[in-house]
N, C-alpha and C positions, 0 to 999 in steps of 0.2 A: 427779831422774828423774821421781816421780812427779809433780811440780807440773809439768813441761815435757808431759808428757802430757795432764793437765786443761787447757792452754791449749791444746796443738793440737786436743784433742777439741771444744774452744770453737770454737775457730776453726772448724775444719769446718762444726762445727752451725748459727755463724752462717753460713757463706756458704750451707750448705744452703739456710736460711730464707732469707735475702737472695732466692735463686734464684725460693725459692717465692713470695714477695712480686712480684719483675719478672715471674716467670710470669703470678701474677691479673692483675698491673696491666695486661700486654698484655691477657689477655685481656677485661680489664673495658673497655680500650681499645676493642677489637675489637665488643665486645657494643652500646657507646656508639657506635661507627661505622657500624655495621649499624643501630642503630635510629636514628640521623640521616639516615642514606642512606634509610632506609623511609618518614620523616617528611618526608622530602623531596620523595620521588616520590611519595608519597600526597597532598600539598598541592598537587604541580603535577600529578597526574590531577583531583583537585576542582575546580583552578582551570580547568583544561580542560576538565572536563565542563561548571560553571558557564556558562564563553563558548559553547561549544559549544548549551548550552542557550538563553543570553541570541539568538545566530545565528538557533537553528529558532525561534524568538518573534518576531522582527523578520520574518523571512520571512513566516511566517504571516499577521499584518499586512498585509505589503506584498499577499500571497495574495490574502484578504479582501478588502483593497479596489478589488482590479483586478476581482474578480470583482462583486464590487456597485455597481462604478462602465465598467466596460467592456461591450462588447456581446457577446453569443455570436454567433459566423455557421456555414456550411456547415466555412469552414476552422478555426474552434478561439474561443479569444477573441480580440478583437481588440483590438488598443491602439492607441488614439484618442487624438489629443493634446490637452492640452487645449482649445485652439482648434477643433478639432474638436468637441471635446463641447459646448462653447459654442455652435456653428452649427448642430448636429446637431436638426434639430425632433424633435418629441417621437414617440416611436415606438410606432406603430400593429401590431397582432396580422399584419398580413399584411407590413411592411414590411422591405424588405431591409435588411441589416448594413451600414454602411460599410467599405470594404475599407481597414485600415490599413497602415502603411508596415510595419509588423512584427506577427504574431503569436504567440499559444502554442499550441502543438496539446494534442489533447488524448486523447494516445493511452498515459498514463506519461513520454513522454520527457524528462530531465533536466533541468534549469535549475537554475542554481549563482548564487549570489548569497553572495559571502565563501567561506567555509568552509561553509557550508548549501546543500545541493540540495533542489530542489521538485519535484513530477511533480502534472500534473493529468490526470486519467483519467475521460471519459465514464460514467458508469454507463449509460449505453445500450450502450456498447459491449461491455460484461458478460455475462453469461448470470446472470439475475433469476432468483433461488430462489427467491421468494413467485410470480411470475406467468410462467414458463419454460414453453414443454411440456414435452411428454415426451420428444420426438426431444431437446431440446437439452440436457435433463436425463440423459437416455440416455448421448449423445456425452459429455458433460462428466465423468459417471463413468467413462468409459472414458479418458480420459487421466489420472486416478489409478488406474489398474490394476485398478480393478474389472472383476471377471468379468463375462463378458453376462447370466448366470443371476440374474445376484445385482444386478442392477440395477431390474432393475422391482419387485420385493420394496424395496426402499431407495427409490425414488420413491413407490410407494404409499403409505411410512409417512412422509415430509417431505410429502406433501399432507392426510395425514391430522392430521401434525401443525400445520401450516398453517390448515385451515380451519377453519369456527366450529363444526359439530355433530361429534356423538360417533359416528358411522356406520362401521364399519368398512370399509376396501376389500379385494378380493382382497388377501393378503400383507401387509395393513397392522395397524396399532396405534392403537389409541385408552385411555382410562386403565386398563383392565382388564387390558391384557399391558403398560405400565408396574406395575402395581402386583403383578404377578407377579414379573415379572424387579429390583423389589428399587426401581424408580425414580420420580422425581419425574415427574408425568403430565403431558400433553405442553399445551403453553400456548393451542392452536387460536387461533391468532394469527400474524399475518404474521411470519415474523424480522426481527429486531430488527438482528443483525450477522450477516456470512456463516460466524462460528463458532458460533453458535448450533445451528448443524446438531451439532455434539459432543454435544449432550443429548438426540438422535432415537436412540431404539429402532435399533442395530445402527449406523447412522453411526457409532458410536464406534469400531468396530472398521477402519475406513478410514485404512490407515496412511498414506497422502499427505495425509489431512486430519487428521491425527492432528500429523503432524509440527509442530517448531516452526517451521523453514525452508519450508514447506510453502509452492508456488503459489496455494493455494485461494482468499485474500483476491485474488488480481492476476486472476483470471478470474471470481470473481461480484460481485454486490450485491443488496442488499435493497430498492433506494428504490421508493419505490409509482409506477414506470413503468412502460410496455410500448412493446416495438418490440425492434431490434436496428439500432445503426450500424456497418458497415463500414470507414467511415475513422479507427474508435475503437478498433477491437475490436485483442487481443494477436495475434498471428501462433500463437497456439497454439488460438485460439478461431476464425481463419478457416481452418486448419486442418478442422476437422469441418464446413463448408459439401459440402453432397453434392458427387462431383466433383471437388475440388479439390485440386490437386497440388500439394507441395511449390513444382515452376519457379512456380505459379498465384499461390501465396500470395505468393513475391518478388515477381513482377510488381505486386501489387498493394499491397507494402509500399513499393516504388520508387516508384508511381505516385503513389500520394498523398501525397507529403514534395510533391510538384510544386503535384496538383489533385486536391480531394477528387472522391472517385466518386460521383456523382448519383442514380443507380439502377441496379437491376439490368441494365439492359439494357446500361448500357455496363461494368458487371461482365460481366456475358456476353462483350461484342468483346472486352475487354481479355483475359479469360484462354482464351476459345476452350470456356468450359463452357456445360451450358444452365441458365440460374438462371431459376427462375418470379419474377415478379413477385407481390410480397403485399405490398401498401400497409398492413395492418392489423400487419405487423410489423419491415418494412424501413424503417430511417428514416437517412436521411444528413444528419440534421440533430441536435445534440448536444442532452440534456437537458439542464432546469434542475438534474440533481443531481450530482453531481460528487465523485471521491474524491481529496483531497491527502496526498501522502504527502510529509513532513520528513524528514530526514538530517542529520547532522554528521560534522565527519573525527572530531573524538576522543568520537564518541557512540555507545554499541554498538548502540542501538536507534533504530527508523525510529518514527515518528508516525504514524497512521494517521486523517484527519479526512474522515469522510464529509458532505457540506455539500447543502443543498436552498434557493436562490436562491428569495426570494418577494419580488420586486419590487415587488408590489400591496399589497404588507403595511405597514398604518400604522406597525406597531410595532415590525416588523425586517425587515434585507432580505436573511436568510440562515437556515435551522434548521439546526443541526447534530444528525444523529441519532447519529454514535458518533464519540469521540475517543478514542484506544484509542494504547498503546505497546509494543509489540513485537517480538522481536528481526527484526534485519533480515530481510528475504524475497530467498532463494537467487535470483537471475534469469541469463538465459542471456547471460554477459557478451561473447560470441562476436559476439552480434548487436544489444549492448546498443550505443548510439551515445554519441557524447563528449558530455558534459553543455556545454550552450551559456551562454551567461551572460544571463542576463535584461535585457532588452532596457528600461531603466527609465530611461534618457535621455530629458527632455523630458516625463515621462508623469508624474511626480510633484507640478510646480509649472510655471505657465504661462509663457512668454516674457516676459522684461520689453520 
C-alpha cells in the first residue's frame, strides 16, 4: 500500500514537472519567435531606410546637375538636350532661354524619380524674412493665426533682430530684453534658415511656427533676394495679394501650368483685380536661389536643401546655405497634384 502510493505520488510529481518544462519550453519558443519576428522587421526597416536613403542621394545628384547644367527661363528650368547645349552659344545677361521640349516648374510641384520625390521651389516665390515688408510680413503672420495686435510688436522684433545696430524699435528687442527674459541676444544678422525665427524674442510662442508639421518652411526664405514671383508663389501666399479671391487664385493656379504670367497687368485681365505695377518687387522671372525638398516611401522625413546657383564662380557652381532633415511638412493633399516622373530621357547622355 504504502509503496503503491509513493510511485503514484512520483508519477504525479513527474508529469507536473514534465508540464512545467513543455510550458517554458513553449514559452521560451514564443520569446525566441517574437524576437526573430523583431529582428526581422528591424533589418528589413534598416534595409529600407538604407535604399530609401541611397534613392534621395541619387536624386539629389541627378537635382544638382540639371541645375548647374540647364538654364532657368520665365517657365521654370529648362531641359536642354544635349545637342542643344552643344549648339546653345554662350549666354549673354540679357539673352533669352531656350524653350525645351519639357520642363520643371518651379512652384514645389512633385517629380518622382524611383521611390524618391523632388520639388524645386522658387525662393522668389517665398515671402523673404531678411528683406520682406511689412505688408507681407503682416499678411504672412496672419495665416498662422496670429492676432492683428500682436503682429507689428513681432515684426519690429525680427527686424530688430535682423539688422546690424543695437537701436531699439517701437515694440522691439535688441540684447537688453534678451538678457532679461533669460535669452541668448539676438544675432543682428540676416537668418540663416526660416526656423531661425524660433530664437526671436516672443516668435517662440507662435504655435504654427512652433509646430513640427508646421507650413512655415513651404511659405518663406532667407536667400539674400528681393522681389516677388507669382508664377512661383504657393496658392496660400497669392492668397494675401490685395483683392484677391479665392475663384482669382484658381484662375491663376490653372493659368500658369499652361503660361507663365508676365506682369501684373495681365495679373489684372486675368483675374478682374486692380494690381499696381512695382517693378522694384514684382518679378516673373525665377531666382538663382532655389529650395529642393527630398522624400522617400519608407523615409519618414523629407530633406530640405536650400541651394544659391553662382554660375560665375571659378570654384563652384552652386552654395548651399542649409541642408536640414525634418519630419515631413503637412501640405494640402486636396489640391496637391499627382507627382509626374522626371522627364530624364535623352538629358543625361548625348545621342550616339
Amino acid at each position: 500500500m504504502w509503496h503503491g502510493d509513493d510511485r503514484s505520488g512520483e508519477a504525479g510529481f513527474a508529469l507536473v514537472l514534465t508540464l512545467i518544462v513543455i510550458l517554458a519550453l513553449s514559452l521560451l519558443t514564443e520569446v525566441m519567435t517574437r524576437w526573430v519576428s523583431s529582428a526581422l522587421d528591424h533589418a528589413l526597416a534598416h534595409r529600407e531606410e538604407a535604399e530609401a536613403k541611397r534613392q534621395m542621394a541619387e536624386t539629389d545628384a541627378v537635382a544638382m546637375y540639371l541645375l548647374a547644367t540647364r538654364p532657368l527661363s520665365i517657365r521654370g528650368l529648362e531641359l536642354l538636350l544635349i545637342e542643344q547645349l552643344r549648339s546653345r552659344p554662350g549666354a549673354g545677361p540679357l539673352e533669352t532661354a531656350l524653350s525645351a521640349e519639357s520642363y520643371l516648374r518651379l512652384d514645389d510641384r512633385p517629380y518622382r524619380l524611383g521611390d524618391a520625390v523632388l520639388r524645386f521651389q522658387d525662393a522668389r516665390g517665398l515671402i523673404n524674412l531678411n528683406l520682406g515688408s511689412d505688408y507681407d510680413l503682416y499678411a504672412l503672420l496672419g495665416v498662422f493665426g496670429v492676432e492683428a495686435a500682436a503682429r507689428g510688436p513681432l515684426i519690429s522684433k525680427l527686424q530688430d533682430y535682423v539688422d546690424a545696430d543695437s537701436l531699439v524699435r517701437l515694440n522691439g528687442a535688441e540684447a537688453p530684453e534678451y538678457e532679461e527674459a533669460g535669452r541668448e541676444p539676438p544675432a543682428n544678422a540676416p537668418l540663416r534658415t526660416p526656423w531661425e525665427v524660433r530664437r526671436i524674442l516672443d516668435w517662440d510662442k507662435v504655435d504654427g511656427i512652433m509646430r513640427e508639421d508646421t507650413s512655415w518652411q513651404l511659405l518663406t526664405a532667407t536667400a539674400p533676394l528681393a522681389g516677388f514671383n507669382i508664377n512661383t508663389a504657393p496658392p496660400a501666399l497669392l492668397a494675401l495679394i490685395p483683392w484677391m479671391t479665392p475663384d482669382a487664385v484658381e484662375k491663376v493656379l490653372r493659368w500658369r501650368v499652361e503660361r507663365p504670367i508676365a506682369s501684373n497687368f495681365y495679373l489684372g485681365l486675368l483675374t478682374g483685380i486692380p494690381v499696381r505695377e512695382d517693378p522694384l518687387r514684382d518679378r516673373a522671372f525665377p531666382a538663382n536661389s532655389l529650395i529642393l525638398t527630398l522624400s522617400a516611401k519608407h523615409w519618414p522625413l523629407e530633406r530640405r536643401i536650400a541651394v544659391r546657383l553662382t554660375p560665375k564662380s571659378r570654384d563652384h557652381p552652386w552654395i548651399i546655405d542649409y541642408d536640414v532633415e525634418l519630419p515631413r511638412t503637412a501640405r494640402d493633399m486636396t489640391s496637391e497634384p499627382a507627382a509626374d516622373d522626371l522627364p530624364l530621357s535623352r538629358l543625361l547622355s548625348a545621342n550616339p
